[in-house]
N, C-alpha and C positions, 0 to 999 in steps of 0.2 A: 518418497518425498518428491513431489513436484516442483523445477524452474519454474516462475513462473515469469509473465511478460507482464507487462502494466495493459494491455493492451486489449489480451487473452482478458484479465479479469473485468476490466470496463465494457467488455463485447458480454460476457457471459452475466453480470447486471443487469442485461437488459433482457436475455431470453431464461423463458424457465429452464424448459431443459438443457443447460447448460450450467444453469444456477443448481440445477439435481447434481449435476455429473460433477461440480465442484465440492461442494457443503461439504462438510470435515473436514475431506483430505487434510493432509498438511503441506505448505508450499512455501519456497525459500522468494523472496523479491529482494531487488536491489536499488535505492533510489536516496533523495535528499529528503530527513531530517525535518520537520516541521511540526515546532511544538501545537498541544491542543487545548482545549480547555482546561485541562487542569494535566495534574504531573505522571497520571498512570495512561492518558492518552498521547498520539501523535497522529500526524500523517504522514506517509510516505509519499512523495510526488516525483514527478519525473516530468519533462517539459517535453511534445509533441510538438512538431515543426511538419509542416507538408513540405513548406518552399522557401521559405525565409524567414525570419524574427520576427515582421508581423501579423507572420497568423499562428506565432506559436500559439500554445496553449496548454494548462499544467490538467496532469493527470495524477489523483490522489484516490492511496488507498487508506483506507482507517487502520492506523495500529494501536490495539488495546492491551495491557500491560496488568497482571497482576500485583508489580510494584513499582515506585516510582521511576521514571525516565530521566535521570538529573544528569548523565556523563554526557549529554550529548546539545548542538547549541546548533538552533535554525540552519540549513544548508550543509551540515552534517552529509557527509554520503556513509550511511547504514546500511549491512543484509539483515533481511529480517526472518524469520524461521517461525510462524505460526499456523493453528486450524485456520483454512479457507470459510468464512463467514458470508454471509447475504444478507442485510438489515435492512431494513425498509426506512429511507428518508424523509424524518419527519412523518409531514401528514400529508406528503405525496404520495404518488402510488407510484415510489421508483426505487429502485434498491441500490445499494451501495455497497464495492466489497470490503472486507474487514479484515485483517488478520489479529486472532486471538492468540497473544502468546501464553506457552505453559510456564515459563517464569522469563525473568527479567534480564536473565542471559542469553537465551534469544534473538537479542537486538543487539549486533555487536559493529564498531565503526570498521570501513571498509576503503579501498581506494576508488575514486572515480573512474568512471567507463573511460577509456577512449575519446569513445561520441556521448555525451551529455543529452545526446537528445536524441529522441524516438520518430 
Protein backbone atom coordinates (compact mmCIF):
# COMPACT_ATOMS: atom_id res chain seq x y z
CA UNK A 1 0.00 0.00 0.00
CA UNK A 2 1.16 3.25 -1.11
CA UNK A 3 0.99 7.06 0.88
CA UNK A 4 0.15 8.90 -1.39
CA UNK A 5 0.65 12.82 -1.91
CA UNK A 6 -2.03 14.81 -3.89
CA UNK A 7 0.77 16.15 -5.61
CA UNK A 8 2.75 12.68 -6.49
CA UNK A 9 -0.59 11.75 -8.36
CA UNK A 10 -1.27 15.31 -10.28
CA UNK A 11 2.56 15.12 -11.49
CA UNK A 12 2.15 11.45 -12.49
CA UNK A 13 -1.31 12.51 -14.77
CA UNK A 14 0.60 14.22 -16.81
CA UNK A 15 3.59 11.70 -17.70
CA UNK A 16 3.10 8.33 -19.07
CA UNK A 17 5.72 6.61 -17.30
CA UNK A 18 4.57 7.48 -14.22
CA UNK A 19 1.06 6.90 -15.04
CA UNK A 20 2.78 2.99 -15.92
CA UNK A 21 4.49 2.92 -12.48
CA UNK A 22 1.10 3.99 -10.80
CA UNK A 23 -1.95 1.91 -12.45
CA UNK A 24 -3.32 -0.57 -9.86
CA UNK A 25 -1.40 -0.25 -7.10
CA UNK A 26 -3.36 0.50 -4.29
CA UNK A 27 -2.69 3.87 -2.34
CA UNK A 28 -4.20 5.32 0.89
CA UNK A 29 -4.95 9.72 0.20
CA UNK A 30 -6.09 12.02 2.83
CA UNK A 31 -8.07 15.15 1.95
CA UNK A 32 -11.77 17.01 1.94
CA UNK A 33 -14.79 15.33 1.11
CA UNK A 34 -16.63 16.62 -2.04
CA UNK A 35 -19.66 15.15 -3.23
CA UNK A 36 -19.96 14.34 -7.25
CA UNK A 37 -22.46 13.70 -9.61
CA UNK A 38 -24.19 11.32 -8.10
CA UNK A 39 -23.99 9.21 -4.75
CA UNK A 40 -21.26 6.40 -5.68
CA UNK A 41 -18.93 9.21 -6.84
CA UNK A 42 -16.72 12.09 -4.84
CA UNK A 43 -13.74 14.09 -5.01
CA UNK A 44 -10.99 14.24 -2.84
CA UNK A 45 -9.40 17.84 -2.84
CA UNK A 46 -6.83 19.28 -1.02
CA UNK A 47 -5.95 23.26 -1.47
CA UNK A 48 -2.25 24.03 -2.84
CA UNK A 49 -0.98 27.45 -1.65
CA UNK A 50 2.76 28.52 -2.97
CA UNK A 51 2.62 32.00 -0.89
CA UNK A 52 -0.66 33.05 0.22
CA UNK A 53 -4.69 32.57 -0.13
CA UNK A 54 -4.42 34.11 -3.43
CA UNK A 55 -2.92 31.97 -5.49
CA UNK A 56 -4.14 28.96 -3.74
CA UNK A 57 -5.61 26.49 -5.62
CA UNK A 58 -7.68 23.01 -5.16
CA UNK A 59 -6.18 19.86 -6.11
CA UNK A 60 -8.85 16.81 -6.85
CA UNK A 61 -8.69 13.36 -7.13
CA UNK A 62 -11.66 11.18 -8.32
CA UNK A 63 -13.11 8.94 -5.89
CA UNK A 64 -15.30 5.99 -7.20
CA UNK A 65 -17.39 3.98 -4.85
CA UNK A 66 -19.11 0.65 -5.50
CA UNK A 67 -21.82 1.88 -3.10
CA UNK A 68 -23.38 4.73 -2.05
CA UNK A 69 -21.23 7.75 -0.20
CA UNK A 70 -24.15 9.05 2.13
CA UNK A 71 -22.00 9.36 5.82
CA UNK A 72 -20.17 11.81 4.68
CA UNK A 73 -21.12 16.13 3.81
CA UNK A 74 -19.00 18.53 1.61
CA UNK A 75 -15.59 19.43 3.53
CA UNK A 76 -15.55 16.13 5.33
CA UNK A 77 -11.74 15.36 6.00
CA UNK A 78 -11.68 11.62 4.68
CA UNK A 79 -8.66 8.58 4.12
CA UNK A 80 -9.29 7.13 1.23
CA UNK A 81 -7.89 3.34 0.47
CA UNK A 82 -8.39 2.51 -3.23
CA UNK A 83 -6.71 0.92 -6.90
CA UNK A 84 -4.57 3.90 -8.25
CA UNK A 85 -6.63 4.76 -11.65
CA UNK A 86 -5.68 7.12 -14.82
CA UNK A 87 -8.89 8.16 -16.92
CA UNK A 88 -8.76 10.32 -19.59
CA UNK A 89 -10.72 13.65 -19.15
CA UNK A 90 -13.42 13.91 -21.32
CA UNK A 91 -12.54 14.63 -24.72
CA UNK A 92 -9.14 16.04 -23.88
CA UNK A 93 -6.30 14.42 -24.22
CA UNK A 94 -5.43 14.69 -20.30
CA UNK A 95 -5.83 12.27 -17.68
CA UNK A 96 -7.04 12.40 -14.43
CA UNK A 97 -6.32 10.34 -11.23
CA UNK A 98 -8.97 8.17 -9.70
CA UNK A 99 -9.05 6.06 -6.86
CA UNK A 100 -11.28 3.01 -7.23
CA UNK A 101 -12.58 1.62 -4.20
CA UNK A 102 -13.11 -2.31 -3.40
CA UNK A 103 -16.16 -1.44 -1.29
CA UNK A 104 -17.61 1.33 0.66
CA UNK A 105 -15.49 1.07 3.77
CA UNK A 106 -12.59 2.27 2.25
CA UNK A 107 -13.53 5.73 2.78
CA UNK A 108 -13.66 6.35 6.30
CA UNK A 109 -13.87 10.18 8.08
CA UNK A 110 -10.49 11.20 9.58
CA UNK A 111 -8.95 14.25 11.43
CA UNK A 112 -7.68 17.23 9.73
CA UNK A 113 -3.89 17.75 9.01
CA UNK A 114 -2.10 20.12 11.05
CA UNK A 115 -1.55 22.36 7.69
CA UNK A 116 -4.57 22.15 5.59
CA UNK A 117 -2.68 23.12 2.72
CA UNK A 118 -0.11 21.70 0.41
Amino acid sequence: MLDLEFNTLKQAAYLPTQRERFQGQTGRLKGQFLGGPNNRTCSLVRIKMACCAADAIPLNVIVISPDPLLDFKDQDWVEVEGQIQFRKHGTRDEYVPVLQLKSRDKIRATDPPLNPYI
